[in-house]
Backbone as a printed PyTorch tensor [residue, N CA C, xyz], in Angstrom:
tensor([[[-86.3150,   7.9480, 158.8010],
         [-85.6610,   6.7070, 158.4270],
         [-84.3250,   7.0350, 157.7390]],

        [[-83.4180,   6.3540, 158.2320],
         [-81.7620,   6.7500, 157.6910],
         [-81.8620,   5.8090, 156.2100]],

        [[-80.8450,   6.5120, 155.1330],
         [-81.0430,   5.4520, 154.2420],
         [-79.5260,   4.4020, 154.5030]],

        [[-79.4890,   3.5290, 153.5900],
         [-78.8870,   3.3760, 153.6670],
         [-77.2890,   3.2040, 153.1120]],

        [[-76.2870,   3.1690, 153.3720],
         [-74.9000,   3.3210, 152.7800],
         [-74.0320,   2.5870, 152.7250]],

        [[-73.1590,   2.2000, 151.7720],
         [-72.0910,   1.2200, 151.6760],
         [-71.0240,   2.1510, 151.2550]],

        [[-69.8320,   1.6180, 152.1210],
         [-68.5130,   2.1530, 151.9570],
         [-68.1500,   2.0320, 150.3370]],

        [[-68.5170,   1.0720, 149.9100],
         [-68.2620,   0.9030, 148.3900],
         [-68.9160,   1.3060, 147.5330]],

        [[-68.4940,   2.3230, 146.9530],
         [-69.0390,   2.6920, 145.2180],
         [-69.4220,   2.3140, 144.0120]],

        [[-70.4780,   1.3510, 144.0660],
         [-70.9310,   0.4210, 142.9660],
         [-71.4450,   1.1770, 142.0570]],

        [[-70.9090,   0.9680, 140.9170],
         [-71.6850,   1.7080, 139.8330],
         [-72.6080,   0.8670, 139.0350]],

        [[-74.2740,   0.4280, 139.2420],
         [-74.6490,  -0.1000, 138.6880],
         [-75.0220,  -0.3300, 137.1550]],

        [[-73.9970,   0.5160, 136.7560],
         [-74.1810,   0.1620, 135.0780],
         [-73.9860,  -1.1760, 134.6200]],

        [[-72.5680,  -1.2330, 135.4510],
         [-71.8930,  -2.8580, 134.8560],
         [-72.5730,  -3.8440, 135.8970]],

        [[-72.5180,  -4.7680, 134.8940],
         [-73.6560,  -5.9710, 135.5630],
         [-72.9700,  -6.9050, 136.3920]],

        [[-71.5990,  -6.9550, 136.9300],
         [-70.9990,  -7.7100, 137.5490],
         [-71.1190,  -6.8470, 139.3250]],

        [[-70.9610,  -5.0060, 139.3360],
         [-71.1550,  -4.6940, 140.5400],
         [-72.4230,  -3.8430, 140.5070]],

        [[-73.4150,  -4.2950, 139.9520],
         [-75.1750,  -4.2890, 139.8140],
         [-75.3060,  -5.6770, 140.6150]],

        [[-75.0700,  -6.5590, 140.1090],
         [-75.3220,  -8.1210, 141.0180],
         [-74.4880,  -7.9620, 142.7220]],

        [[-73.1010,  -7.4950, 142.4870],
         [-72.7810,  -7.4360, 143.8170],
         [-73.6340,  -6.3770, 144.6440]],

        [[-73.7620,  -5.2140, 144.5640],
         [-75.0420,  -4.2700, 144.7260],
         [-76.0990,  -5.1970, 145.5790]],

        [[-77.2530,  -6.3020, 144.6810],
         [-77.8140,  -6.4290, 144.8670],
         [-77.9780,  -7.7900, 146.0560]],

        [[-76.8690,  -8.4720, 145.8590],
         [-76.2230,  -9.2310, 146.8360],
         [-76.5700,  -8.4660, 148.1190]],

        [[-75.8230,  -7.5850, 148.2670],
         [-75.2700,  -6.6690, 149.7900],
         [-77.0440,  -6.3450, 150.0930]],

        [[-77.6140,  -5.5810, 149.2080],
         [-78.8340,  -5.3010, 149.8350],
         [-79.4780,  -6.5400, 150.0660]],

        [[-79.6030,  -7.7830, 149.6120],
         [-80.4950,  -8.9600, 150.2310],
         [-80.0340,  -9.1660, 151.6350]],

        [[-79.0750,  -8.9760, 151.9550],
         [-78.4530,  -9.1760, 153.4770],
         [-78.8750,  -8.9960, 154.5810]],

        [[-79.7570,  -9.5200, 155.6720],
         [-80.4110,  -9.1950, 156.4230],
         [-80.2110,  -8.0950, 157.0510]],

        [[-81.1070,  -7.0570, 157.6390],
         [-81.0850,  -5.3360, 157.8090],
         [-79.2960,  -5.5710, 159.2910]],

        [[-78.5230,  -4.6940, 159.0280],
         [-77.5720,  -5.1000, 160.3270],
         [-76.4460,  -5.2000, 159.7280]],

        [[-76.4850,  -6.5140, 158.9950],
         [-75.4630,  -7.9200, 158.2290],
         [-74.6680,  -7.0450, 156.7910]],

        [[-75.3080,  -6.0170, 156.4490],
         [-74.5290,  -6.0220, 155.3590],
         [-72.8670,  -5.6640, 155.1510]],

        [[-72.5350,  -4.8220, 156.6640],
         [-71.0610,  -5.3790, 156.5670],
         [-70.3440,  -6.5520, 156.8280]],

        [[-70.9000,  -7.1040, 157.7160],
         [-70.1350,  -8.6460, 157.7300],
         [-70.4700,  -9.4970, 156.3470]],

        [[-71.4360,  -9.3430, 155.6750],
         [-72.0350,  -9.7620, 154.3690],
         [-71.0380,  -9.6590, 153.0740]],

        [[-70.4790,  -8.2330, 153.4620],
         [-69.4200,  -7.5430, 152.3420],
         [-68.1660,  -8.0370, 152.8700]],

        [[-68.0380,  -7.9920, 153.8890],
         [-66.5470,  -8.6350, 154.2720],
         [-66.4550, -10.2590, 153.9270]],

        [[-67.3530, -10.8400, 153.6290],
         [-67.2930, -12.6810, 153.7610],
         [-67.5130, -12.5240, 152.3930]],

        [[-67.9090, -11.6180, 151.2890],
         [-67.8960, -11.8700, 150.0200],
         [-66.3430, -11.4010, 149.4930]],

        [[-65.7430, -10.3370, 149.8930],
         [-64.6600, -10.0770, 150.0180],
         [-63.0850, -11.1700, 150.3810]],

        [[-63.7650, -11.8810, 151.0930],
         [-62.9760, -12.6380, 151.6010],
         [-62.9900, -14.0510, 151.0290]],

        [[-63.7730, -14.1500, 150.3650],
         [-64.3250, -15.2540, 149.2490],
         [-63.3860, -14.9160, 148.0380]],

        [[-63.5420, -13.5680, 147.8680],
         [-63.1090, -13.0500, 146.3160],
         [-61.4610, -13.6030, 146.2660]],

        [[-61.0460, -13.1170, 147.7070],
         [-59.5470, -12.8810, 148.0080],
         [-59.2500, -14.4310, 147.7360]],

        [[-59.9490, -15.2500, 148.5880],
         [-59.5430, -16.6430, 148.4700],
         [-59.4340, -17.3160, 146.7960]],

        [[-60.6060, -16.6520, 145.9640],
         [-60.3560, -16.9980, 144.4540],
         [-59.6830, -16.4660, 143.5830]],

        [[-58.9400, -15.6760, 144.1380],
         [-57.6570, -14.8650, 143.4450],
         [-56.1520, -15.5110, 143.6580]],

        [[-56.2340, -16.1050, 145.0480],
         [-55.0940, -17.0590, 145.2630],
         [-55.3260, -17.9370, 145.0790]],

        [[-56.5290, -18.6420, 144.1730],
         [-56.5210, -19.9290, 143.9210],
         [-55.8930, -20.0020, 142.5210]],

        [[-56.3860, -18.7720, 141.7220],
         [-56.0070, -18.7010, 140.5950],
         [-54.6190, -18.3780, 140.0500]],

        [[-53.6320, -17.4420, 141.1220],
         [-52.3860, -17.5720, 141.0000],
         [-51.9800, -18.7370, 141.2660]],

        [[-52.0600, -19.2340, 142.4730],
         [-51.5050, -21.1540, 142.3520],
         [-51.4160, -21.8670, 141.0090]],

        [[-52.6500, -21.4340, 140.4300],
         [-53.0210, -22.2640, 139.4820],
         [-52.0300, -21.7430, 138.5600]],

        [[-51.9420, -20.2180, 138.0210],
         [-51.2170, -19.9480, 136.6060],
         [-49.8630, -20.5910, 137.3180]],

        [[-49.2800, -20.2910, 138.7520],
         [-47.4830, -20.5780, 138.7330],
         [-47.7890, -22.1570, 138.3170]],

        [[-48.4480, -23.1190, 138.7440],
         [-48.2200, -24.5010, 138.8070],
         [-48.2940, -24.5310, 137.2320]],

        [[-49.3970, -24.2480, 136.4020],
         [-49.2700, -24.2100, 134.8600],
         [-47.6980, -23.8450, 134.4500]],

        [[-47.1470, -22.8070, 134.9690],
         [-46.0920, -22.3430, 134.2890],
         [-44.4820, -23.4300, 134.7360]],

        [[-44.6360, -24.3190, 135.7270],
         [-43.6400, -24.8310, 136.1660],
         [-43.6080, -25.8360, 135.0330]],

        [[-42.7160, -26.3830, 134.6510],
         [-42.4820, -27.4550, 133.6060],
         [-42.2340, -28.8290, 134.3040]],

        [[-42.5810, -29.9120, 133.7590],
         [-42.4480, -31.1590, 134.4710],
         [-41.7420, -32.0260, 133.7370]],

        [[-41.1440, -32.9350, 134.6960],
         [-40.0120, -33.6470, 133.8940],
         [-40.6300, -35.1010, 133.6960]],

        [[-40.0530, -35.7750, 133.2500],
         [-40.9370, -37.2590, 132.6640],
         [-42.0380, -38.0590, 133.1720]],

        [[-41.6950, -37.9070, 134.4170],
         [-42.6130, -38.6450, 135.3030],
         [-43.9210, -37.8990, 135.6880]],

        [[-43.9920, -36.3380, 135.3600],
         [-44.6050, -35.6730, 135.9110],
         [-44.5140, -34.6980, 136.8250]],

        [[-43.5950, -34.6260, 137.6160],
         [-43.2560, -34.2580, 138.7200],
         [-42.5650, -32.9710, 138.7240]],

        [[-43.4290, -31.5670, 138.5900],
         [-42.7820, -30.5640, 139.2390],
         [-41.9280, -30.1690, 137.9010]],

        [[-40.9010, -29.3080, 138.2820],
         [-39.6390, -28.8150, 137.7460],
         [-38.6800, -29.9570, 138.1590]],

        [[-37.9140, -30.1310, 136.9680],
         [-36.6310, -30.9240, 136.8510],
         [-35.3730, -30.5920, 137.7030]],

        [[-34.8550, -31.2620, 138.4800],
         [-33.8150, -30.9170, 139.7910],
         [-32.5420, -30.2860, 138.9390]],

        [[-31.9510, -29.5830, 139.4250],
         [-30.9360, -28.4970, 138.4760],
         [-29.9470, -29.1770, 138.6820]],

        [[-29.2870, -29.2570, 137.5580],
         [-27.9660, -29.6220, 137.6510],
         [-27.2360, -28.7610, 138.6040]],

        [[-25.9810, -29.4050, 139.1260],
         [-25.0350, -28.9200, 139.6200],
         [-23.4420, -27.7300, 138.9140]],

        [[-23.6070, -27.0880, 139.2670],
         [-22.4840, -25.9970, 138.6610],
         [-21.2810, -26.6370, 138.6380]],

        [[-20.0940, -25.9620, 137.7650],
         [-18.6810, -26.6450, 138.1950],
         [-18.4400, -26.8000, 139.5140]],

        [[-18.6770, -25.4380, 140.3410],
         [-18.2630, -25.1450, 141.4120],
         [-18.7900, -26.0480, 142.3070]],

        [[-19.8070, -26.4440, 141.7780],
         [-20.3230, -27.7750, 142.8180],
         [-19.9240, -28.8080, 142.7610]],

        [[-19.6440, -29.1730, 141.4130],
         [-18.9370, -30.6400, 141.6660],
         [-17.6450, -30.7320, 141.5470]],

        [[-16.9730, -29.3360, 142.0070],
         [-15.4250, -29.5500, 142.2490],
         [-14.5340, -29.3460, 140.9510]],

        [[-15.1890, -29.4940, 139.7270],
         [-14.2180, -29.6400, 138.4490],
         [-14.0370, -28.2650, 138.0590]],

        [[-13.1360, -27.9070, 137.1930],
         [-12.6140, -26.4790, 136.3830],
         [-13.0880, -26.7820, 135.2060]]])
């Protein structure tokens, strides 16, 4: 009987990749790479949810709510010295 192996190096000390660990092995016998790739791909998706989130926090909004405040125009834009 082969045992079995994951490309990834979980060190089950820490209890966050002890749970992922134990995730991958519930995975039906076959599945555990497509298993690791769709948790992976989950992770990825909640990492860009969370940058969205800090830039939109960091944009400032102008009275109404709305976004960043439209920039004024430079001299050079409106023609004057």
């Amino acid at each position: 009987m082969r045992a079995r192996r994951f490309i990834l190096l979980l060190d089950p000390r820490y209890s966050v990749e002890r749970e992922a660990l134990n995730t991958i092995k519930a995975a039906p016998e076959g599945e555990g790479a497509a298993f690791l790739r769709a948790l992976m791909l989950i992770g990825f998706g909640e990492i860009k949810k969370d940058k969205s989130r800090e830039q939109s926090a960091s944009v400032p909004a102008d009275e109404a709510g709305h976004g960043a405040p439209a920039q004024e125009k430079t001299d050079d834009e409106t023609g004057t010295t």
